[in-house]
C-alpha positions in Angstrom: 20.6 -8.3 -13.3 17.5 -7.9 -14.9 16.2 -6.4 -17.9 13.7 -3.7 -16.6 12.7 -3.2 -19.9 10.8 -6.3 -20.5 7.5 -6.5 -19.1 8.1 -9.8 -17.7 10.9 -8.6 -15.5 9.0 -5.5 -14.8 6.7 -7.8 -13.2 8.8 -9.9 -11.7 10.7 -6.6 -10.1 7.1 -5.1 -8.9 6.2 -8.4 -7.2 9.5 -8.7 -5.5 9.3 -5.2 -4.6 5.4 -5.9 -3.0 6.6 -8.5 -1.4 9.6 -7.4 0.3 8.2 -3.9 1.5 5.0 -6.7 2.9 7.8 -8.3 5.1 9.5 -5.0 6.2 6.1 -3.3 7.1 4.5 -6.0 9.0 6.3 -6.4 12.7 5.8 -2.3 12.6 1.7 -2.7 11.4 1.6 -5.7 14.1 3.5 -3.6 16.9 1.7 -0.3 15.6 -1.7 -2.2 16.2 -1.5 -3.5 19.0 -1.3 -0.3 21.2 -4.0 0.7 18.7 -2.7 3.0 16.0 -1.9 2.6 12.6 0.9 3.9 10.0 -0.9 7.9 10.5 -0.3 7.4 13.7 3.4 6.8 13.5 4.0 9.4 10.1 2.2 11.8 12.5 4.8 11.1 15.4 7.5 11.0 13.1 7.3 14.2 11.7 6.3 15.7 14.7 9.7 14.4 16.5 12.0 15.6 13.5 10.2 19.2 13.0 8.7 20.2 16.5 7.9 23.6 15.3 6.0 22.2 12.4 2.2 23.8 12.2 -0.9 21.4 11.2 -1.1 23.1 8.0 2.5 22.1 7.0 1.6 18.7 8.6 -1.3 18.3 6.2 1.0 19.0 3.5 4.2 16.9 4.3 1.5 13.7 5.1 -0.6 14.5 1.6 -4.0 14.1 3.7 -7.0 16.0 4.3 -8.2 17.6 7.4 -10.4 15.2 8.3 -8.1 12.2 7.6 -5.9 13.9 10.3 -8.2 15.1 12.5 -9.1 11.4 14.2 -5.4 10.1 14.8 -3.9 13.9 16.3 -7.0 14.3 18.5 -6.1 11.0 19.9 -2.1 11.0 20.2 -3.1 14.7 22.1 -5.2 13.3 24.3 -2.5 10.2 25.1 0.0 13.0 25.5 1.9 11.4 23.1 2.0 15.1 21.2 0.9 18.6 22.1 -1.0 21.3 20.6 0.5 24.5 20.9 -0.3 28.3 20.0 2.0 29.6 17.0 5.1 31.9 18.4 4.8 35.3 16.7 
C-alpha cells in the first residue's frame, strides 16, 4: 500500500485516481453526447427520478449551480418531456 504521506505517492494516487474516474466517465460522456446532453443533463434527471417532489430551488442547491447554468439543460429535458414542470402542492 502506499504511503499517502509522501508527496510522490500523493501524486502517483491523484493521477491514478484522474485516470481511472477518465475511463469510468467516458462510455456515459460518449452515450450522454450523442443524444445531445451532457453530465447536467443526467445530475438533472437523476435527482429528478430519486426526489420527484423536489422544487428548482432545492434542485439549484443539491446540483451547486446557478440559475442560469440550469436554466438551458431543464428548459430542454421539459420540452423533450423527459421531465415536467409542475405548480407546488400547498
Amino acid at each position: 500500500m502506499l504511503d499517502l504521506k509522501k508527496p510522490a505517492n500523493q501524486q502517483i494516487a491523484m493521477e491514478a485516481f484522474f485516470f481511472g474516474y477518465q475511463a469510468f466517465t467516458a462510455k456515459a460522456d460518449e452515450m450522454l453526447a450523442k443524444r445531445g446532453f451532457s453530465r447536467v443533463h443526467q445530475r438533472i434527471v437523476f435527482f429528478i427520478a430519486r426526489y420527484p417532489d423536489l422544487s428548482v430551488k432545492e434542485l439549484l442547491t443539491v446540483l451547486g449551480v446557478s440559475k442560469q447554468a440550469l436554466n438551458a439543460p431543464l428548459r430542454q429535458l421539459i420540452a423533450m418531456n423527459l421531465v415536467h414542470s409542475a405548480a407546488p402542492r400547498e
